[in-house]
C-alpha positions in Angstrom: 0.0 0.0 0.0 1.3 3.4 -0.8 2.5 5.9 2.2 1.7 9.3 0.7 3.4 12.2 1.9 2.0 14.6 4.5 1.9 17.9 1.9 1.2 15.7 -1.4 -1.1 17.2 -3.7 -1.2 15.1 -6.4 -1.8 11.2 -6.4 -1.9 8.8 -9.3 -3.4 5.5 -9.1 -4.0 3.2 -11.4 -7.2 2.5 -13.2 -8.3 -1.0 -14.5 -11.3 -2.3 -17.2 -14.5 -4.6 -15.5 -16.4 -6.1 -18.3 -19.9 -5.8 -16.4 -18.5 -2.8 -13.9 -16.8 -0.3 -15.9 -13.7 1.0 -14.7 -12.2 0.5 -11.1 -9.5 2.7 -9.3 -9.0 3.0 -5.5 -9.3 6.4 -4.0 -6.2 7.6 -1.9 -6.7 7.6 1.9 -5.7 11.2 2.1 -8.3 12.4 -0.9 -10.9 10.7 1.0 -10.2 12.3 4.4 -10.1 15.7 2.7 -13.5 14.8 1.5 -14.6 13.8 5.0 -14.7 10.0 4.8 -17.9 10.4 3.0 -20.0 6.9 1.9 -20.3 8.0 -1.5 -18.4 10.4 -3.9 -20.3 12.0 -7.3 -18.8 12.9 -10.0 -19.9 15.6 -12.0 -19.2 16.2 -15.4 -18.6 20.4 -16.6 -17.7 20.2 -20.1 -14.1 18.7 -20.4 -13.4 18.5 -16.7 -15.0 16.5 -13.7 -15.7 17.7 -10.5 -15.1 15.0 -7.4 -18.0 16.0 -4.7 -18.4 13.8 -1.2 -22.1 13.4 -1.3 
């Protein structure tokens, strides 16, 4: 499991292809915390970019 560092902002992670689920990627600990640990994230799509909101 990755250790990020304390002041990271950036964090890659690697995206794989489900044939019945779509796409798959595990969220970074410290992306969810800055989130609040929410139970469910949305993503929202503004023209070419994507928002990340804790919902």
């Amino acid at each position: 499991m990755p250790k990020w560092k304390k002041d990271e902002t950036e964090f890659p992670v690697h995206v794989t292809k489900h044939k019945t689920r779509g796409y798959q990627a595990y969220v970074p600990k410290p992306v969810m915390e800055a989130l609040g640990d929410p139970d469910f994230v949305k993503f929202v799509l503004k023209g070419k970019k994507v928002e990340v909101k804790a919902d």
